[in-house]
C-alpha positions in Angstrom: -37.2 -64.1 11.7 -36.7 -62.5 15.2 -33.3 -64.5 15.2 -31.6 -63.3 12.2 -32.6 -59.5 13.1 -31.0 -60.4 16.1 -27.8 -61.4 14.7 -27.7 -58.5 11.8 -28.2 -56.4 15.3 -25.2 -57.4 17.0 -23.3 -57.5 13.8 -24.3 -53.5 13.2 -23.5 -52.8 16.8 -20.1 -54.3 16.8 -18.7 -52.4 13.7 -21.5 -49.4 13.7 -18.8 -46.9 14.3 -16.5 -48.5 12.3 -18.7 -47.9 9.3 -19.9 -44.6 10.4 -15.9 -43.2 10.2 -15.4 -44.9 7.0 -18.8 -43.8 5.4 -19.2 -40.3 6.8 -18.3 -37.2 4.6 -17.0 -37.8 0.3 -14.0 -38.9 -0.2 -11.0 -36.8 -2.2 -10.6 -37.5 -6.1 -7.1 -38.9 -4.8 -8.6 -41.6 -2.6 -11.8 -42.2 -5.3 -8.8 -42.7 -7.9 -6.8 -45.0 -6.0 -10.3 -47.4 -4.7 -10.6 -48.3 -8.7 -6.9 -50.4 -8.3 -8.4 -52.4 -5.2 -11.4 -55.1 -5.1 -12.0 -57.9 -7.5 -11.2 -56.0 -10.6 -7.7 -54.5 -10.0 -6.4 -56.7 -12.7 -9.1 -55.4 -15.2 -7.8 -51.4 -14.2 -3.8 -52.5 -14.8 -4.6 -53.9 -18.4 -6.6 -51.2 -18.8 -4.3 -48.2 -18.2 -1.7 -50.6 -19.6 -3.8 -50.4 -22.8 -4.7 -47.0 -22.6 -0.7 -46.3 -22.2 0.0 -48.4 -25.4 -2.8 -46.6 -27.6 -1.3 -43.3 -25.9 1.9 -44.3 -27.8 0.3 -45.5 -31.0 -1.7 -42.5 -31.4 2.0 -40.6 -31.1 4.3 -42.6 -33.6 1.4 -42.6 -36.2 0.7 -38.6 -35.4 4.8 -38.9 -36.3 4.3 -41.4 -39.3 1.4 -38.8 -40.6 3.9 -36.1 -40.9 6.8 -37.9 -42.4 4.1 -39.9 -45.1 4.8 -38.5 -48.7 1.5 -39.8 -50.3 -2.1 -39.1 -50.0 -3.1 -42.4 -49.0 -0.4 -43.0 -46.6 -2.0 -39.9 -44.8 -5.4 -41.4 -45.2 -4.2 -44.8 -43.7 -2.2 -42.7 -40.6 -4.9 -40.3 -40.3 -7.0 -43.3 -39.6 -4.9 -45.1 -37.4 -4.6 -42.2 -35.0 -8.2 -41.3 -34.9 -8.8 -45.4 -33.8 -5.8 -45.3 -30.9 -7.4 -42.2 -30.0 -10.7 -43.4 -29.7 -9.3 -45.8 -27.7 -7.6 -44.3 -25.5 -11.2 -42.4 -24.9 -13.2 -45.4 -24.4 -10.6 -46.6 -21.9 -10.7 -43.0 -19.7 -14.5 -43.6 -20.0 -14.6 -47.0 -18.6 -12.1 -45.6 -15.9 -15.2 -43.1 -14.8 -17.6 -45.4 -14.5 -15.6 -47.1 -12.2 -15.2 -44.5 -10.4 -18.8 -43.7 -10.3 -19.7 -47.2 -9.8 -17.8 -47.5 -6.4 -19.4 -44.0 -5.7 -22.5 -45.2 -6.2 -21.6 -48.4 -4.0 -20.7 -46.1 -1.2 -23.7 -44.0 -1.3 -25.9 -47.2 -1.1 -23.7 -48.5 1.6 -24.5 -44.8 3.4 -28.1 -45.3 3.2 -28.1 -48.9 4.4 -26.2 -47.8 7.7 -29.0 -45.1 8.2 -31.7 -47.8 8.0 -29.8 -50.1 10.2 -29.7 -47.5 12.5 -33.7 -46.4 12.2 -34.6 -49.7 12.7 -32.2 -50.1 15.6 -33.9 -47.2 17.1 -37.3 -48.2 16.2 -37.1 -51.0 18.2 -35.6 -49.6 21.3 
Protein backbone atom coordinates (compact mmCIF):
# COMPACT_ATOMS: atom_id res chain seq x y z
CA UNK A 1 0.00 0.00 0.00
CA UNK A 2 2.94 2.34 1.11
CA UNK A 3 4.24 1.88 -2.58
CA UNK A 4 1.44 3.05 -4.60
CA UNK A 5 0.95 6.27 -2.17
CA UNK A 6 4.42 6.57 -3.00
CA UNK A 7 4.02 6.67 -6.66
CA UNK A 8 0.51 8.88 -6.69
CA UNK A 9 3.14 11.19 -4.43
CA UNK A 10 5.62 11.78 -6.94
CA UNK A 11 3.10 11.82 -9.61
CA UNK A 12 1.17 14.93 -7.69
CA UNK A 13 4.56 16.52 -7.07
CA UNK A 14 5.71 16.54 -10.60
CA UNK A 15 2.54 18.23 -12.11
CA UNK A 16 1.09 19.82 -8.69
CA UNK A 17 1.58 23.23 -10.10
CA UNK A 18 0.64 22.36 -13.26
CA UNK A 19 -2.83 21.48 -11.97
CA UNK A 20 -3.00 24.14 -9.52
CA UNK A 21 -2.72 27.02 -12.70
CA UNK A 22 -5.12 25.06 -14.61
CA UNK A 23 -7.68 24.44 -11.73
CA UNK A 24 -7.44 27.70 -9.76
CA UNK A 25 -10.15 30.49 -10.26
CA UNK A 26 -13.72 29.67 -12.95
CA UNK A 27 -13.27 29.75 -16.15
CA UNK A 28 -15.10 32.40 -18.72
CA UNK A 29 -18.45 31.25 -20.50
CA UNK A 30 -16.12 31.58 -23.66
CA UNK A 31 -13.62 29.01 -22.59
CA UNK A 32 -16.64 26.73 -20.71
CA UNK A 33 -18.33 26.90 -24.31
CA UNK A 34 -15.40 26.06 -26.31
CA UNK A 35 -14.32 22.68 -23.54
CA UNK A 36 -17.91 21.06 -24.75
CA UNK A 37 -16.07 20.67 -28.67
CA UNK A 38 -12.98 18.90 -27.08
CA UNK A 39 -12.75 15.21 -25.25
CA UNK A 40 -14.38 12.09 -26.31
CA UNK A 41 -17.64 13.54 -27.32
CA UNK A 42 -16.68 16.35 -29.81
CA UNK A 43 -18.41 14.35 -32.51
CA UNK A 44 -21.67 14.00 -30.41
CA UNK A 45 -21.51 18.34 -30.00
CA UNK A 46 -20.96 18.83 -34.10
CA UNK A 47 -24.13 16.55 -34.95
CA UNK A 48 -25.61 18.16 -32.34
CA UNK A 49 -25.41 21.96 -33.25
CA UNK A 50 -25.54 20.46 -36.85
CA UNK A 51 -29.00 19.33 -35.83
CA UNK A 52 -30.01 22.05 -33.85
CA UNK A 53 -28.93 24.28 -37.05
CA UNK A 54 -31.17 22.08 -39.35
CA UNK A 55 -34.38 22.22 -36.94
CA UNK A 56 -33.35 26.15 -36.65
CA UNK A 57 -34.15 26.12 -40.42
CA UNK A 58 -37.18 23.84 -40.39
CA UNK A 59 -38.80 25.69 -37.68
CA UNK A 60 -38.25 28.93 -40.31
CA UNK A 61 -39.57 27.58 -43.70
CA UNK A 62 -42.64 25.99 -41.89
CA UNK A 63 -43.15 29.43 -39.82
CA UNK A 64 -43.03 30.62 -43.79
CA UNK A 65 -45.30 27.61 -45.12
CA UNK A 66 -47.81 28.59 -41.98
CA UNK A 67 -48.34 31.93 -43.51
CA UNK A 68 -48.64 31.19 -47.13
CA UNK A 69 -51.14 27.86 -46.12
CA UNK A 70 -54.72 28.71 -47.39
CA UNK A 71 -56.62 26.02 -45.38
CA UNK A 72 -57.30 25.23 -41.84
CA UNK A 73 -55.67 22.05 -41.76
CA UNK A 74 -52.65 23.08 -43.62
CA UNK A 75 -52.23 25.53 -40.62
CA UNK A 76 -52.86 22.77 -38.14
CA UNK A 77 -50.23 20.47 -39.91
CA UNK A 78 -47.49 23.70 -40.06
CA UNK A 79 -48.46 24.87 -36.83
CA UNK A 80 -47.38 21.42 -35.66
CA UNK A 81 -44.39 21.04 -37.43
CA UNK A 82 -42.96 24.23 -36.12
CA UNK A 83 -43.78 23.57 -32.52
CA UNK A 84 -41.77 19.85 -32.98
CA UNK A 85 -38.51 21.64 -34.79
CA UNK A 86 -38.86 24.01 -32.12
CA UNK A 87 -38.93 21.63 -29.41
CA UNK A 88 -36.02 20.37 -30.84
CA UNK A 89 -34.03 22.85 -31.20
CA UNK A 90 -34.80 23.21 -27.20
CA UNK A 91 -33.96 19.81 -26.24
CA UNK A 92 -30.65 20.24 -28.22
CA UNK A 93 -29.63 23.84 -26.32
CA UNK A 94 -30.60 21.76 -23.19
CA UNK A 95 -28.31 18.90 -23.79
CA UNK A 96 -25.72 21.62 -24.74
CA UNK A 97 -25.99 22.81 -20.81
CA UNK A 98 -25.56 19.95 -19.34
CA UNK A 99 -22.58 19.57 -20.93
CA UNK A 100 -21.50 22.41 -19.92
CA UNK A 101 -22.40 21.69 -16.39
CA UNK A 102 -21.10 18.29 -16.58
CA UNK A 103 -17.48 19.36 -17.42
CA UNK A 104 -18.09 22.03 -14.56
CA UNK A 105 -18.90 19.63 -12.39
CA UNK A 106 -15.83 17.51 -13.51
CA UNK A 107 -13.62 20.41 -12.81
CA UNK A 108 -14.89 21.09 -9.39
CA UNK A 109 -14.28 17.43 -8.42
CA UNK A 110 -10.98 17.58 -10.00
CA UNK A 111 -10.44 20.95 -7.55
CA UNK A 112 -11.35 19.07 -4.52
CA UNK A 113 -9.10 15.99 -5.40
CA UNK A 114 -5.98 18.31 -5.78
CA UNK A 115 -6.85 19.78 -2.21
CA UNK A 116 -6.83 16.28 -0.67
CA UNK A 117 -3.78 15.28 -2.47
CA UNK A 118 -2.34 18.14 -1.05
CA UNK A 119 -3.78 17.47 2.85
CA UNK A 120 -2.52 14.27 2.75
CA UNK A 121 0.77 15.33 1.30
CA UNK A 122 1.02 17.60 4.20
CA UNK A 123 -0.23 15.19 6.63
CA UNK A 124 2.42 13.12 6.13
CA UNK A 125 5.26 15.49 6.25
Amino acid sequence: MNNIDAKIKRALEATDTDLADEFDGDQSMTKMVLDVFRGTQKWLTFLAIFGGLVFMAGSVFGIIQLFKAQEPHEHILWGLGVMFCFGAVAMMKIWFWMQMNRNSILREIKRVELQVARLAANFQK
